[in-house]
C-alpha positions, 0 to 999 in steps of 0.5 A, a space after each residue: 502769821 507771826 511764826 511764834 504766834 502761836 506759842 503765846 496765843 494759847 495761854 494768853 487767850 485761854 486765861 482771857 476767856 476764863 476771867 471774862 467767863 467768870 466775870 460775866 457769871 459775877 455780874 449776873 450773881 451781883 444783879 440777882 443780890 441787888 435784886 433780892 437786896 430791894 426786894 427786902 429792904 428792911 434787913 438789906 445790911 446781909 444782902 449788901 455784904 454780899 454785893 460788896 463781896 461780888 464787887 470786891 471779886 469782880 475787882 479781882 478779876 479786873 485786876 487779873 485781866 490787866 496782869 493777863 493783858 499787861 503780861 500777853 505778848 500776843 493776844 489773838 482772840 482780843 486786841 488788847 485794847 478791847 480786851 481792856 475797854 471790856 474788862 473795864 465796863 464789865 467792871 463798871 457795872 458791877 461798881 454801878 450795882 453797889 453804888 445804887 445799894 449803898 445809896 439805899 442803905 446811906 438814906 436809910 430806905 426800907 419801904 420798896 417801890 415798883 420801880 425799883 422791882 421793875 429796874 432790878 428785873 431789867 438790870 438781872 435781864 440785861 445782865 443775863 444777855 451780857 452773859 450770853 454775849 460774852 460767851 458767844 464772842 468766845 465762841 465767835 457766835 456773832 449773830 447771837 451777838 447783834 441778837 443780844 444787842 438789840 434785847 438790851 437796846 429794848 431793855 434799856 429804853 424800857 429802863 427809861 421809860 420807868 426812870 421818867 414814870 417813876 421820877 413823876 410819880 414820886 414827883 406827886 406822892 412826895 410833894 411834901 416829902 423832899 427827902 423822901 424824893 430825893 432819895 429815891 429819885 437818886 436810886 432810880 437814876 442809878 438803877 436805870 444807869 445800871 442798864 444803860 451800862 450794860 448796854 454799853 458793854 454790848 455796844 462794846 462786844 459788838 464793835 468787836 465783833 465788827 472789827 473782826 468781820 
């Protein structure tokens, strides 16, 4: 070991557990926004201020993580490379999650659709165990890790499958409604590329966590 390994290792890899702590709580709080945001279309404008402010911290905290990382001399709990491909999908998800809302309000959506219930309650899951994820890295819970992986490779395929039912099914109900189908066949694209991102977070904890086996 580096003989002054130690004197930079501490306070580099303290802060970068606390920005990534508190980015994994936005992600959740965002994902529980959007939720709410389709559960209540019709008076979605308040909601989605709150999205953009999640989104706006979560922008904050990939900032802080760069100048964390820019900073480090030694970082001995991440490499840096990792520590930024993980900040940077982190933050991708959040960016996802106001995307899809900002869709629904650009269209000006204000009748829900199941899908829509049932993607946002697998975006809230996937974010949950993303959560999780994070904090059994710090903690090196590695095993939870692989355990996490595997829920949100399920969730994500489940995203799938209501992507394509839901997709035929406006198909049929908006034969002669163009706009109608286009307009939320984009948002339930993008709800289930929210889930497909959170997977690749996990995917990306867990190629961490190999590294370090």
């Amino acid at each position: 070991m580096p003989l002054f390994s130690g004197l930079f290792k501490n306070k580099a890899d303290v802060s970068l557990q606390r920005l990534f702590t508190n980015q994994a709580t936005n992600i959740i709080e965002c994902a529980r926004e959007l939720e709410r945001f389709f559960g209540n279309l019709e008076n979605g404008e308040q909601i989605m201020q709150y999205i953009v402010e999640c989104e706006h911290h979560g922008d904050d905290l990939t900032r802080e993580l760069h100048e964390v990382l820019d900073r480090a001399f030694i970082t001995s709990w991440l490499d840096k490379s990792d520590a930024t491909d993980l900040a940077n999908n982190l933050d991708s998800f959040l960016d996802s999650i106001r995307g899809v809302a900002r869709c629904a309000r650009l269209y000006g959506v204000v009748e829900g659709r199941k899908e829509a219930s049932q993607l946002t309650d697998i975006v809230v899951a996937v974010a949950q165990l993303v959560e999780a994820s994070v904090q059994h890295l710090i903690a090196k819970d590695y095993s939870k890790v692989v355990e996490n992986h595997e829920r949100i490779a399920q969730m994500e395929r489940k995203a799938d499958d209501l992507r394509d039912m839901g997709i035929k099914s406006l198909w049929q109900e908006t034969e002669k409604d163009p706009r109608s189908f286009i307009s939320w066949k984009e948002i339930i694209e993008g709800l289930e590329k929210i889930a497909d991102r959170g997977h690749h977070i996990s995917q990306v904890i867990v190629s961490i966590i190999r590294k370090s086996q």
